[in-house]
C-alpha positions in Angstrom: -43.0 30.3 13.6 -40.8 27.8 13.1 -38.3 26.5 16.1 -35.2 26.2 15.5 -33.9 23.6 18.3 -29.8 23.8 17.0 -30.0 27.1 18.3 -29.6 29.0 21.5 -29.5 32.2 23.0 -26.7 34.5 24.9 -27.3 37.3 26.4 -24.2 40.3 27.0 -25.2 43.0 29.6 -23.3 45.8 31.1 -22.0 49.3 30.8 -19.4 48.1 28.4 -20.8 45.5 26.6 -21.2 46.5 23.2 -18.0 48.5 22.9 -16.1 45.6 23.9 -17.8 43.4 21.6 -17.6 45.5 19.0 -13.9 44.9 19.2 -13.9 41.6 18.9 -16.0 40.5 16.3 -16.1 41.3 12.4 -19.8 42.9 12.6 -21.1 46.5 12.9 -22.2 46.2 16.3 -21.8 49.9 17.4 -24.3 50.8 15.1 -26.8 48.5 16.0 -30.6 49.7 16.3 -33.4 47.6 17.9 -35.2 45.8 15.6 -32.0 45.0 13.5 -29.9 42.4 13.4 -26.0 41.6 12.6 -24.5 38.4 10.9 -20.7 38.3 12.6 -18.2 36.1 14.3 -15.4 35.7 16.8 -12.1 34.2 14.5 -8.9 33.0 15.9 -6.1 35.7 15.7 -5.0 33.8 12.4 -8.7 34.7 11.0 -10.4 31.5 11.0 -13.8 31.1 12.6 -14.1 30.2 15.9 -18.0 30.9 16.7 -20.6 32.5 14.3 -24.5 34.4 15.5 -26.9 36.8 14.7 -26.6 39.6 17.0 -29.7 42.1 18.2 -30.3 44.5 21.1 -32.7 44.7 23.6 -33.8 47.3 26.1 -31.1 45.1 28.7 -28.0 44.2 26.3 -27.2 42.3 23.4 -28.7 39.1 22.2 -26.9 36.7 20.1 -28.5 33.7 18.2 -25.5 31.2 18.4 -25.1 27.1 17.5 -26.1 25.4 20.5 -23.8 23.1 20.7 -21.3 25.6 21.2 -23.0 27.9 23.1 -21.3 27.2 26.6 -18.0 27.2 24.8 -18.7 30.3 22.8 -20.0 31.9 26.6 -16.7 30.6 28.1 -14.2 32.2 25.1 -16.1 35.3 25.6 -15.5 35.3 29.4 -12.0 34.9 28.5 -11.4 38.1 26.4 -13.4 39.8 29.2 -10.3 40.9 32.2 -12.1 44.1 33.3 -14.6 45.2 31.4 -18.0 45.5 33.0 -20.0 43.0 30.7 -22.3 39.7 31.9 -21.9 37.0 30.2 -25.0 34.6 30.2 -26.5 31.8 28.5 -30.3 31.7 28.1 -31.3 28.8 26.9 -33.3 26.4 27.1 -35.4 29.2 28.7 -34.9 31.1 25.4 -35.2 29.7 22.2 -34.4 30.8 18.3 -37.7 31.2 15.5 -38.0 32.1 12.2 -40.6 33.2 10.2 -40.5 32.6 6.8 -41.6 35.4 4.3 -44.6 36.9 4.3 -45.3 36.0 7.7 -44.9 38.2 10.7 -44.7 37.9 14.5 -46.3 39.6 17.5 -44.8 37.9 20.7 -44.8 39.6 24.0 -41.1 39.4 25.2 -39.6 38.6 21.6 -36.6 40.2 19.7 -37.6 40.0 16.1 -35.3 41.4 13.5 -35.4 40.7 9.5 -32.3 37.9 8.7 -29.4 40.3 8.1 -28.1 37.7 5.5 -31.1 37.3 3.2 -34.3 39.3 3.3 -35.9 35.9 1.7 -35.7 34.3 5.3 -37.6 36.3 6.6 -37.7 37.0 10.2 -35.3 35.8 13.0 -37.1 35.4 16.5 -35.1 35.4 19.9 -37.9 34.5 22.8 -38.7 32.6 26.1 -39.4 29.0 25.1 -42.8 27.9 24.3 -43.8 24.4 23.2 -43.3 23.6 19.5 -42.6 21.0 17.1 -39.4 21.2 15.3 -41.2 19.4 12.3 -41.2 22.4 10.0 -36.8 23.2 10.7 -36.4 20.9 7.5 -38.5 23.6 5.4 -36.3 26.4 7.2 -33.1 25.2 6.1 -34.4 24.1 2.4 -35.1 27.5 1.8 -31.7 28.8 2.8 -29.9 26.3 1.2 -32.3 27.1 -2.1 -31.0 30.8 -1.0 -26.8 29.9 -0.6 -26.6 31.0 3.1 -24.1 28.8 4.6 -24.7 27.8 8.2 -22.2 27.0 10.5 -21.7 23.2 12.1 -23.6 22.5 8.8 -21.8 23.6 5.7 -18.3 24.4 7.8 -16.7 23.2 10.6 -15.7 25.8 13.1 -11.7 26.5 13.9 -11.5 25.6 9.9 -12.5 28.3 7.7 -11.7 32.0 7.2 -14.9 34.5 6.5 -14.0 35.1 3.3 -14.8 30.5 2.3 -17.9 30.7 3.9 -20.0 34.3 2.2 -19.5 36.5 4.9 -18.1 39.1 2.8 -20.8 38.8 0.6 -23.7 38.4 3.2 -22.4 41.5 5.2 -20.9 39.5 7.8 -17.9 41.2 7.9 -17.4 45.2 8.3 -14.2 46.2 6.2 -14.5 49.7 7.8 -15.4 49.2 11.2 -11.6 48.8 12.4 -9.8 46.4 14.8 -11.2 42.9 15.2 -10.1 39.5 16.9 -7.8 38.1 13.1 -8.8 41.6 11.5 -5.2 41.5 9.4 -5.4 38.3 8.2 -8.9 39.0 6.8 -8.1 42.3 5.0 -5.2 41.0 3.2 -7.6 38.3 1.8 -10.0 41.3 1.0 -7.4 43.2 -0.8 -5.5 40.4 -2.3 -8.6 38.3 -3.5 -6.9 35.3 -2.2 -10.0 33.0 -0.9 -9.5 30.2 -3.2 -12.2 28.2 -1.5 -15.9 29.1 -1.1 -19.2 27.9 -0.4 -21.3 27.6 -3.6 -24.8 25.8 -3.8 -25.1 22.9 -6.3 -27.8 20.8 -8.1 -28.1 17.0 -9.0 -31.1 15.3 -11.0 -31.7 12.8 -8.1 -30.9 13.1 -4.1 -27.6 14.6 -3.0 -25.4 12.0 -0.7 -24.8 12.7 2.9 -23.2 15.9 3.7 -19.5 15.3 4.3 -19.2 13.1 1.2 -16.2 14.5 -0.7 -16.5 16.4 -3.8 -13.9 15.5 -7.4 -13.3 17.3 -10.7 -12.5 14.6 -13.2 -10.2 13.1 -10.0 -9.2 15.7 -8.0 -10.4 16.4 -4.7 -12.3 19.6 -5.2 -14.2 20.0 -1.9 -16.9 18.5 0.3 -20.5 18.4 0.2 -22.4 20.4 3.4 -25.9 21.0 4.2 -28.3 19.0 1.9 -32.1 19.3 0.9 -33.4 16.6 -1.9 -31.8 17.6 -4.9 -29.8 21.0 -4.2 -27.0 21.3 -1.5 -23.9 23.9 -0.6 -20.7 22.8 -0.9 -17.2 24.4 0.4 -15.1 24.5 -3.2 -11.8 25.3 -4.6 -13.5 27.4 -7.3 -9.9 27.7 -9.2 -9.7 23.9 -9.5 -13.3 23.3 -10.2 -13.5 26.3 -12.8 -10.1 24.8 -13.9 -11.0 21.5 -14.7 -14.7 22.3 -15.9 -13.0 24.5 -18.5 -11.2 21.0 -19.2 -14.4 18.9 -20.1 -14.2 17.1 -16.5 -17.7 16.6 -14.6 -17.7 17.8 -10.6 -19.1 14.9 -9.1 -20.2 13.2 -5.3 -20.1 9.7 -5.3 -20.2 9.4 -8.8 -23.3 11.7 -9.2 -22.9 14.5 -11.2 -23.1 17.8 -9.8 -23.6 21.2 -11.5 -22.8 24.5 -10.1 -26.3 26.9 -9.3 -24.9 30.0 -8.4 -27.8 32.6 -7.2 -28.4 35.9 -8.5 -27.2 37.6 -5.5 -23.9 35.7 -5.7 -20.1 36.8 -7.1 -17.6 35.0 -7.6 -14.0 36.5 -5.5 -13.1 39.0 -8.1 -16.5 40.5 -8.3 -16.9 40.3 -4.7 -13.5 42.1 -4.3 -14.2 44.6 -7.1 -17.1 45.7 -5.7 -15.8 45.9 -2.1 -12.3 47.2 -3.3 
């Protein structure tokens, strides 16, 4: 297994837990069976991301696999939306901790939640379980193969409070239910659906030598075009205006970080908005 030390673990208990969370959050959590897992998140009512997880169930509530450095905040907000409903909000960790286990291995953990990642079937399993003492030395290898893969990761390739669901794949990676009704910014996201109007997304690209530090801004010809996230050696994501990129690439201009030229490596699984929306529609 591999620890995962940026993430931690909330746990929401009660009679009326996953109704009300259902309503909140752009996931199916209603139909949620042990052993499966959700990709989803809590927007702003103007349908920009406030906190992102992965979402199971246990035999006493729903788990959710959340950035830790939001965690409390993400526990708090939660709290706030919860007036009188009968749910618990509580924060786990450090007592529990979040595992993967890369593909083909499995797990057999007395305690554990273990679900395949609901974004990828290539990473593998996702592991929610009471801590146990592990390097973090193998995270690196984690987060190669998802950037290799073009599953965006919140805090990483995004900053939260920034981005609607549509920029960062969640329409693509079944983040977001288009049938499941209400949600916390529901409109704004379904006129983006509908409209095709997410002029920005996260797209992995390739250099010939090491990418710069995320954050570094990204230029076609000299336009700003977008900003470099999560890196690994040669092959990052980046968040990019696709129409000015696919604009100016049409043009003879190179897409470049810090002078190094970058080239767009779309995966297989991957469509561009139209598709996406075509196929959604």
């Amino acid at each position: 297994m591999i620890h995962l030390p940026d993430r931690a673990v909330l746990r929401l208990s009660g009679e009326d837990a996953r109704s009300w969370f259902a309503n909140l959050v752009t996931c199916d959590i209603a139909h949620l069976e042990p052993g499966q897992g959700r990709w989803g998140a809590l927007l702003t009512p103007q349908g920009k991301i406030l906190f992102d997880f992965l979402a199971t169930i246990g035999e006493d509530g729903l788990y959710l696999d959340t950035d830790a450095a939001l965690a409390a905040d993400f526990a708090k907000r939660l709290n706030f939306y919860r007036l009188r409903a009968k749910v618990t909000v509580e924060t786990l960790s450090p007592a529990w901790a979040v595992y993967a286990a890369l593909p083909p291995e499995s797990v057999d953990i007395e305690g554990a939640l273990a679900f395949p990642d609901p974004r990828r079937s290539e990473l593998g399993l996702r592991i929610l379980a009471p801590a146990a003492a592990m390097s973090d030395d193998r995270a690196a290898a984690y987060h190669a193969r998802r950037i290799e893969l073009g599953v965006p990761e919140g805090g990483k390739d995004f900053r939260f409070g920034d981005a609607f669901p549509h920029e960062v794949l969640m329409d693509m990676l079944a983040g977001v239910d288009f049938k499941k009704g209400c949600f916390v910014g529901q409109e704004v996201v379904s006129r983006m659906q509908h409209r095709g109007t997410a002029r920005s997304r996260i797209v992995p690209v390739a250099a010939t030598t090491a990418l710069p530090a995320a954050g570094t801004e990204i230029r076609i010809g000299d336009r700003p075009a977008g900003t470099l996230g999560s890196t690994a050696g040669m092959r990052g994501l980046a968040l990019l205006r696709l129409d000015r990129v696919e604009e100016g690439l049409a043009a003879g201009e190179s897409l470049t970080a810090e002078g190094l030229a970058l080239a767009v490596d779309k995966p297989s699984w991957w469509a561009g908005p139209s598709e996406a929306h075509k196929a959604t529609a």
